[in-house]
N, C-alpha and C positions, 0 to 999 in steps of 0.2 A: 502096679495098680494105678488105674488114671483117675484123679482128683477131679468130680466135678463141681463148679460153682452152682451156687442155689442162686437164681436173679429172679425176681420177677420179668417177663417177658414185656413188658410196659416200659420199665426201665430201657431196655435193650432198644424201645422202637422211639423212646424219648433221646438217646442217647446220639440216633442214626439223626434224630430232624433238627437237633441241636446244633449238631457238628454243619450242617450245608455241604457235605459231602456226601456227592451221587449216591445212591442206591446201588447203580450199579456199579461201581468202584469199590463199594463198600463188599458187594457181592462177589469180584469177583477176587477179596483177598478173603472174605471169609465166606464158601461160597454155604456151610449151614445155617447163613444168618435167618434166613426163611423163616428153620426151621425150630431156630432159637429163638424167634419172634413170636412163631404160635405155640411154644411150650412143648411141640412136639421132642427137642430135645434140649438138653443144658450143655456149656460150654466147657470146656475146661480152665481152669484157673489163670495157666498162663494163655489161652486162647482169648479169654475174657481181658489179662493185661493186655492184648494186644491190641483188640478191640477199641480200650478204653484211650492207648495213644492214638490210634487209629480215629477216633472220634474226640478228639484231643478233651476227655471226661474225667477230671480224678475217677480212680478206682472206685472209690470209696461209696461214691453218690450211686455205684451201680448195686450195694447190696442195700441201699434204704428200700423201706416197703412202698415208699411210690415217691413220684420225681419231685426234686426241690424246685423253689419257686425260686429263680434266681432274678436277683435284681440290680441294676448299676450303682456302686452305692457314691454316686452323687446325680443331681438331677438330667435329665435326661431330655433336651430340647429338641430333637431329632425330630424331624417331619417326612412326611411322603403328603406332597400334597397341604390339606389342612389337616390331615390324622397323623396324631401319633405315632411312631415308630413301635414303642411298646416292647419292644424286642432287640436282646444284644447279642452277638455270635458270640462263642469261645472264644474267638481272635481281640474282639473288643475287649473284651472281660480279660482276660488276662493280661491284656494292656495296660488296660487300667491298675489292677490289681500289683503287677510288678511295677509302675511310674509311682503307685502309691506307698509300696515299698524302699524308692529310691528316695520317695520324698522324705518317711522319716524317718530315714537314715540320717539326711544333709541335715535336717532341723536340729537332731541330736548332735552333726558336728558345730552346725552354728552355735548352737547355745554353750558349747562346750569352749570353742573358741570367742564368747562374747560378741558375735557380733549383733550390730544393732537390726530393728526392723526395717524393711523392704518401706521409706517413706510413701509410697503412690499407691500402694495399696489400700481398698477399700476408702479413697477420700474422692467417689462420686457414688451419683446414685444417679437413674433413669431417668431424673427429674432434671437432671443438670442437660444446658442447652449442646446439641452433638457439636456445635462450631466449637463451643468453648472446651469441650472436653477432650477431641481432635487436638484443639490446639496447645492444650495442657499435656496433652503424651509428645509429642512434636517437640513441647518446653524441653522434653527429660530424653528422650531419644532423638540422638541427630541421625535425621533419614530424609531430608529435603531431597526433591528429585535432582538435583545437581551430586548429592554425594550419594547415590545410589550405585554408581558404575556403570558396566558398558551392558550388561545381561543381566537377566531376570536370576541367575544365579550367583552372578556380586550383588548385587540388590538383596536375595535372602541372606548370606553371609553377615550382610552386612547388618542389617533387621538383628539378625539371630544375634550379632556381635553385641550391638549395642543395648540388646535388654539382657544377657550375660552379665553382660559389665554392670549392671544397675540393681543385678541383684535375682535374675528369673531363670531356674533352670530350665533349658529349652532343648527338649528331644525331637528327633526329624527322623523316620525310621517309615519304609513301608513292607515292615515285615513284623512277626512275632516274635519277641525277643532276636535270638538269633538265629532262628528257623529259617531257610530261605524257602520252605514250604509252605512255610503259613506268610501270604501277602496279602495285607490287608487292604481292602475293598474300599476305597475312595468314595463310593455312592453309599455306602456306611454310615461313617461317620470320617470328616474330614478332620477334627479335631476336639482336645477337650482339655480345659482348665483345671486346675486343683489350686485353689487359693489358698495361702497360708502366711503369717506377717512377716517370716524367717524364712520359708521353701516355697514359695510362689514356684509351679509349674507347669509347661506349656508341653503336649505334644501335638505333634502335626504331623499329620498322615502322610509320609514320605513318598508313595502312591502318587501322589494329585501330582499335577504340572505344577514346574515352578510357579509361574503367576499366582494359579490358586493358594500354591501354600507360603505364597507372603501374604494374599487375604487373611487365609486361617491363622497365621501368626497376629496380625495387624486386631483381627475380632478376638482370640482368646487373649489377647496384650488388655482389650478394653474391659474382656471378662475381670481380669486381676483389678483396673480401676475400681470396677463395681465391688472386688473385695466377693467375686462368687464363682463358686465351682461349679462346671459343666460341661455336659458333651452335645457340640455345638452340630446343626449343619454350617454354619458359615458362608452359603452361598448365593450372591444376588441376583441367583436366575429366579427366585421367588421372594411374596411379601409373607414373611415369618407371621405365624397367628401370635406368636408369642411377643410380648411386649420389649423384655429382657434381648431376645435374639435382632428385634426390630433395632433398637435402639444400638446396637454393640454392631449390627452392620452398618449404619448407618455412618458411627465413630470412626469405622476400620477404612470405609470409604473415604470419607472426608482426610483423614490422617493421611491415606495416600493420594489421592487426588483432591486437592482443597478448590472448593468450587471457586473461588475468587480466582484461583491462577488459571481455572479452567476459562473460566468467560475471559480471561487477557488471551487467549490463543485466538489466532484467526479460523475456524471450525469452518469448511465447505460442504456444507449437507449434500452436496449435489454427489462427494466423492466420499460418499460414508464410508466405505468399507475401509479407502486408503485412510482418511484420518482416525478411525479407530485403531488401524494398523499404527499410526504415529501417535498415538496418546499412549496409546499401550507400550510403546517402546520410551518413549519421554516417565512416565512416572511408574513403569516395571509392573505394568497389571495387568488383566484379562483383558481379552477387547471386548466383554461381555461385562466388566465393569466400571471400563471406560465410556461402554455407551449410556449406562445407567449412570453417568457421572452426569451425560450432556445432555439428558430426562433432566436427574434433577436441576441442573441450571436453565431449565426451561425453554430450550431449545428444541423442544420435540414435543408434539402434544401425548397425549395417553395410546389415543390409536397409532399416531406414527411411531412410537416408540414400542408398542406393541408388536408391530408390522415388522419393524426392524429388527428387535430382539431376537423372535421366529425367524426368520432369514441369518443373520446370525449365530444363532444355534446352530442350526443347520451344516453352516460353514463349518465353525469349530470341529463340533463333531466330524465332520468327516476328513481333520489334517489329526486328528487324536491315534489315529496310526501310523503317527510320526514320530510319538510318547518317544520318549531315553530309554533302554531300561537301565536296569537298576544294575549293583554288583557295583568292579572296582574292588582299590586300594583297600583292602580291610582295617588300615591303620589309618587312611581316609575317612571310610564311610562309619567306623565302631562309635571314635569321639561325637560325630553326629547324634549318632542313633540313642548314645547314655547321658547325651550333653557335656560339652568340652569342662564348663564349670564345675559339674558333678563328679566328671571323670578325673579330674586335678583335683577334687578334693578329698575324694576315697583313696588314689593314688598314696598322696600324701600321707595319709591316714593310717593306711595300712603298712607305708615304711618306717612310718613311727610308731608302729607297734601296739595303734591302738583298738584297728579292725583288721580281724585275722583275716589271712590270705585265702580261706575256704569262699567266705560271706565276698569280701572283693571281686575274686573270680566271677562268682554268680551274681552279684548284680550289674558287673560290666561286660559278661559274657566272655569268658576267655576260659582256658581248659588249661592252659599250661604254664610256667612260669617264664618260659622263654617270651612267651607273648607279652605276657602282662609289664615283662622290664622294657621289650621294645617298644610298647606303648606307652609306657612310664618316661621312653626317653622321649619318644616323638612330640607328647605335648609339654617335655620341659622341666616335668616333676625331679628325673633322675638325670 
């Protein structure tokens, strides 16, 4: 006898615009959906579980009597334009959701192992001047453009390395846990904060180009100053409405391009495009932030910086299908994606017997034990 599910047919059509998975993808793995949508017919159970991976939906939200109001549950600075974003895929949401989990996990190991608080957390506020507050992260993290390295990818290493060591878990991941199905969408959200005085931590949209995702590490580093949690856009191809986002790019700017070392550079306006190309290689940033580097040192007036940006864009965009992709070393890319400091400390953890081997697996993404000991050796634990 075939079991079928009672859903509201509401649920089933909340479920499809939720997920951003085509209609017709959706269609043609379930091709009654139609008819599932206008109630002409109901699904069956496990049809319905399919659906709901399929539409990556807990099950569960599909038998409520009408759809929940999901919300990010930390603040949400994301723009399109000067509106509001107002909306988070499953992909973000469950980002969040599993980084929020990994968070308090570590707080529980900190506290358990005494360690003290994260000092640089929460001792600025928006009011503090950007030069001084740039140069107060600069104090704590050594990332002068001389010790950055030869690529935009020793430069993140390096970023990532030295706020690790100071105390900030930091995830670099452009996927859903470990889905390589689910890859998260860089015009999304490039990244987002979780402040905490023991679990400070950082994800960055592994998606974006190097360059971008030392901004996005450099702005959610300034978010942790603030002592505030959120999900940023991070990007200075616009002027943020928001004060908080102003101010945190402003800082993530300055930190890596300090205007004082910019005006000591000899700058040829005549040869823009080559000298954005060498600013961006000299301090490992975008050349869309290097030009907004040499706006603000007032070397371009509003229109000419406007004029430039637009041409600019343009460029960029069109070398963007040059992107890396993604993949590699799994014993490479995993420590990244869980954060090397978080992944050494559950390790730990759990060979001393204090978090089972079940909960470990699942929040470092591994299935087997064979894996888990060779990543246990690669970063040193075992």
């Amino acid at each position: 006898m075939t079991v079928r599910a009672t859903v509201r047919p509401a649920l089933l059509a909340w479920a499809r615009d939720r997920s951003g998975v085509s209609a017709e993808r959706l269609t043609s793995k379930f091709p009654a959906l139609d008819a599932w949508e206008s109630g002409a017919r109901q699904p069956t159970l496990k049809q319905l579980e399919a659906f709901a991976a399929a539409t990556h939906t807990p099950v569960g939200y599909l038998f409520l009597p009408e759809p929940p109001e999901e919300r990010l549950p930390l603040p949400d600075f994301r723009t399109v334009g000067d509106i509001s974003v107002g909306h988070a895929s499953p992909d973000l949401l469950d980002t969040v959701y599993q980084c929020q989990q990994r968070q308090e996990w570590y707080r529980g190991y900190s506290q358990l192992h005494g360690e003290p608080p994260i000092p640089f957390v929460a001792t600025l506020s928006t009011n503090d001047d950007v030069a001084r507050a740039a140069h107060q992260m600069r104090a704590t993290l050594a990332f002068d453009p001389i010790e950055r390295g030869r690529t935009w990818s020793d430069a993140l290493r390096r970023l990532i390395g030295e706020a690790e060591e100071h105390g900030v878990l930091v995830m670099v991941s452009g996927i859903v846990g470990g889905n390589t199905h689910r890859k998260l969408d860089p015009d999304e959200f490039r990244g987002f904060a979780l402040s905490d005085e023991l679990a400070p931590l950082i994800f960055v949209n592994g998606a974006d180009t190097k360059a971008a995702q030392i901004f996005t590490l450099a702005h959610e580093l300034a978010h942790l100053w603030l002592g505030q949690s959120a999900v940023s856009d991070a990007d200075m191809a616009t002027t943020s409405t928001n004060a908080t986002e102003r101010w945190c790019n402003q800082v993530a700017a300055e930190f890596l391009v300090p205007v004082d070392r910019l005006r000591e550079s000899d700058i040829d306006l005549g040869r823009l495009t080559d000298e954005l190309e060498r600013l961006a290689r000299e301090f490992k940033v975008s050349t869309l932030v290097a030009l907004r580097r040499i706006f603000d040192a007032d070397m371009l007036t509003q229109k000419e910086y406007r004029t430039a940006y637009a041409k600019e864009l343009d460029r960029v965009r069109a070398l963007m299908g040059q992107r890396a992709s993604g993949g590699g070393d799994f014993y490479k890319t995993q420590p990244v994606r869980v954060g090397k400091r978080f992944a050494r400390a559950l390790i730990e953890s759990t060979l001393e017997g204090h978090t089972l081997h079940r909960d470990a697996f699942r929040m470092l993404g591994v299935k087997k034990q064979g894996t888990f000991r060779e990543l246990a050796h690669r970063l040193g634990v075992a």
